[in-house]
C-alpha positions as CSV (number, residue, x, y, z in Angstrom):
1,X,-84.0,1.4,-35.5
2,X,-82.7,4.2,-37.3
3,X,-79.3,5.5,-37.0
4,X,-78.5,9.5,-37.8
5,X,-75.4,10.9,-38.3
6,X,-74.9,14.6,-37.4
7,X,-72.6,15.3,-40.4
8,X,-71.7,18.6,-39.3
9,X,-70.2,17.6,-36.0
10,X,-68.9,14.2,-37.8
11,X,-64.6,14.5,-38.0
12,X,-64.3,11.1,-40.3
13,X,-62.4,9.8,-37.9
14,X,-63.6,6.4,-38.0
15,X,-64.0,4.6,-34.8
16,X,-67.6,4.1,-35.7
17,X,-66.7,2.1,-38.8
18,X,-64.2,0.0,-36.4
19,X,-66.9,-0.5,-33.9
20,X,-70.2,-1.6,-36.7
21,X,-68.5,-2.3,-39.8
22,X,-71.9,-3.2,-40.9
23,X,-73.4,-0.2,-40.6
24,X,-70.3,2.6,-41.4
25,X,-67.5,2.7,-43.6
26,X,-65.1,5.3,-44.8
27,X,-65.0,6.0,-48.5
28,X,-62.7,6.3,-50.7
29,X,-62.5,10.3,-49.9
30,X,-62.2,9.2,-46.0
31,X,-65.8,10.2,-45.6
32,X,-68.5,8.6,-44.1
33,X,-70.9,6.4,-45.0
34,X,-73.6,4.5,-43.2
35,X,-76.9,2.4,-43.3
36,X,-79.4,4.4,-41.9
37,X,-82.0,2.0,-41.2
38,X,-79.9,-1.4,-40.2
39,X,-81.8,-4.0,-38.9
40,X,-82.1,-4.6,-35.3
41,X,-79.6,-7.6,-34.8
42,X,-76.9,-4.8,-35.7
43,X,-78.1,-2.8,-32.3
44,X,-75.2,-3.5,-30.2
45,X,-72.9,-2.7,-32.5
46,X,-74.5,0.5,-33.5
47,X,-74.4,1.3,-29.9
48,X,-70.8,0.9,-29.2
49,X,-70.4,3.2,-32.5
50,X,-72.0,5.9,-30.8
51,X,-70.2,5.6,-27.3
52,X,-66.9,5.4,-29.1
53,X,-67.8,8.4,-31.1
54,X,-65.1,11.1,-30.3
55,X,-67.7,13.9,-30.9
56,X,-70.9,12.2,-30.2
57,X,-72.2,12.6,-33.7
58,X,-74.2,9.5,-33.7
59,X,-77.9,9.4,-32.8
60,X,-79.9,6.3,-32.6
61,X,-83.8,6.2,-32.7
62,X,-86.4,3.8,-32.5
């Protein structure tokens, strides 16, 4: 699975880092940062991220 972040449509608001706090965190800066190749057990999770996503920046492929 791999996980992409549209950076330009991301707002840092952080309900993906809520949702997979595995997989995204918010820096220092308020920023985010992710694992863009988590492993597979960290699906659902990376799933609900990107429904929760206020601007639907998260794309999942696989």
């Amino acid at each position: 699975m791999k996980v992409i972040v549209d950076m330009a449509k991301c707002q840092d608001h952080g309900q993906c880092a809520i949702a997979a706090p595995e997989v995204f965190e918010m820096n220092e800066e308020g920023r985010l940062v992710y694992d863009g190749e988590p492993g597979e057990e960290r699906r659902l999770e990376v799933e609900e991220a990107a429904d929760v996503c206020p601007v639907q920046a998260i794309l999942i492929k696989d």
